[in-house]
N, C-alpha and C positions, 0 to 999 in steps of 0.2 A: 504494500500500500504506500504511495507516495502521497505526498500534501505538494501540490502547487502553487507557489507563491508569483503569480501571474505578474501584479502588478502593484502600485501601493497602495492598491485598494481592494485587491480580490486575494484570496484564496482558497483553494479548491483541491477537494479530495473525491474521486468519484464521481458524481453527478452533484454532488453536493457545491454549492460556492458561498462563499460567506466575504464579509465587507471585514477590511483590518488594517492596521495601519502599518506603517515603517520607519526607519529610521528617518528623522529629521532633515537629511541632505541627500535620500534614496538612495542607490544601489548600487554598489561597487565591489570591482575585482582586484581592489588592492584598501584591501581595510585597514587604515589602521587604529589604534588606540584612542579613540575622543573624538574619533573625528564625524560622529552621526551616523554613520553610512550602516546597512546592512549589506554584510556581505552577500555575492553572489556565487550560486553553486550548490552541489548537491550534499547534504550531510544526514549522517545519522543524525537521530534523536536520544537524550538521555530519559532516563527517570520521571514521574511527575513528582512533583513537591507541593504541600498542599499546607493551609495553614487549618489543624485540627479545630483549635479555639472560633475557629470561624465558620468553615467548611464540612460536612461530611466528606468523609471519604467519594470520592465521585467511583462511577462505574468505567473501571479502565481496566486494559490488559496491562497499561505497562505497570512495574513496582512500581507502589507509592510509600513515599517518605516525608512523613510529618516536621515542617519546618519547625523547627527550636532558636530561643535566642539568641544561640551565640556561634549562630551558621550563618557564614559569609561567603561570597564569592569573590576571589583573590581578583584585582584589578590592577596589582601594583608591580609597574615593571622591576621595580628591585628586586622582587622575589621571583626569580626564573623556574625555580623547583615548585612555586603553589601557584604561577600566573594560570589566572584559567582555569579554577578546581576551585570544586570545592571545601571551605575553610572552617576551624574555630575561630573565629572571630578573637585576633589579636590587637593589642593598643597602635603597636607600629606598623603594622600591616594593613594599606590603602584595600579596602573590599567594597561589594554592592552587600549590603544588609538583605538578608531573606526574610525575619521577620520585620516587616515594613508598616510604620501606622497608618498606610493607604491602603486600598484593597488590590490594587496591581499585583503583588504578587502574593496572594490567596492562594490561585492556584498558578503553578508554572512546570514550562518545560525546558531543561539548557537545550539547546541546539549545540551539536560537536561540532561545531565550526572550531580550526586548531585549538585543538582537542589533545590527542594522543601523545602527540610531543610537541605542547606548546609553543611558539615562537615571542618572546614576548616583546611586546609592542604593535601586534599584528591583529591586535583585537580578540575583547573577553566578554564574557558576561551577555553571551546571545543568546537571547532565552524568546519561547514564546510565551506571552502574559497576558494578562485583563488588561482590558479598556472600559471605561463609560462613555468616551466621547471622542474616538478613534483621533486624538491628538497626537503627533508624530512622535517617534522613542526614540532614542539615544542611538537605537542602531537594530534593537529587537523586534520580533512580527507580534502584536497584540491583536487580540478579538474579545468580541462583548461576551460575557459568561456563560449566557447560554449558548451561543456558538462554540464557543470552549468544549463545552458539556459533551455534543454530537462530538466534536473533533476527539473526543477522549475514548470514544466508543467503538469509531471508526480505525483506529492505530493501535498499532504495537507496538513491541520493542524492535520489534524488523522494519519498520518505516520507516520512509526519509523523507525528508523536507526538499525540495529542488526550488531554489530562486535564482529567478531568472530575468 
């Protein structure tokens, strides 16, 4: 099962198409670190991570992993060995916060964009997340929750994201 990321406004698994937004400066084959853009290309997908306090568990195949306070996602190029993974949440260590006082990431999914053996500087923290009001992201694909919900029904751990 692929999820297609058409355009900065579709995406589509199946016959299914749903409205979602992108990163703030759209779509690029050389990401790097801050710079808005979502990458382009075809990637696995990790895990959902889901905020218990908030959320039931939703109906998915993939593992889910109830977000805790002191789970971060490493952003910080100094750290070549944690860029890109996820973290406990350290004092000196630049991350994106999972548990978040917005609902954006309630539920979420990382996209392996470098992934495996991170490059760092080359861009972290690509995830797919909630919207309310598909306003552009830093660089991740977001959609409204109950889209979320289908998309979490329709995918596996075998599925990949293609943006294009």
């Amino acid at each position: 099962m692929t999820i297609f990321v058409k355009n900065k406004h579709t995406l589509q698994i199946d016959e299914f198409k749903f409205k979602c937004c992108i990163g703030k400066k759209g779509l690029t084959s050389n990401k790097k670190e801050g710079d808005k853009k979502t990458p382009k290309g075809t990637f696995k997908i990790e895990n959902l991570y889901f905020r218990k306090d908030r959320k039931e568990k939703p109906l998915t195949l993939l593992k889910c992993i109830k977000i805790k306070k002191n789970m971060g996602w490493c952003d910080d190029i100094r750290y070549p060995k944690k860029y890109n993974k996820l973290i406990k949440i350290e004092k000196k260590i630049r991350y994106e916060k999972l548990k978040r006082k917005d609902y954006k990431y309630d539920l979420l999914i990382p996209i392996k964009y470098n992934f495996k053996k991170p490059i760092t500087g080359k861009g972290s923290c690509i995830f797919i997340h909630l919207t309310k009001n598909y306003t552009p992201t830093a660089g991740c694909i977001a959609l409204k929750e109950k889209d979320f919900l289908i998309l979490l029904k329709l995918i596996n751990k075998d599925s990949k994201i293609k943006i294009f």
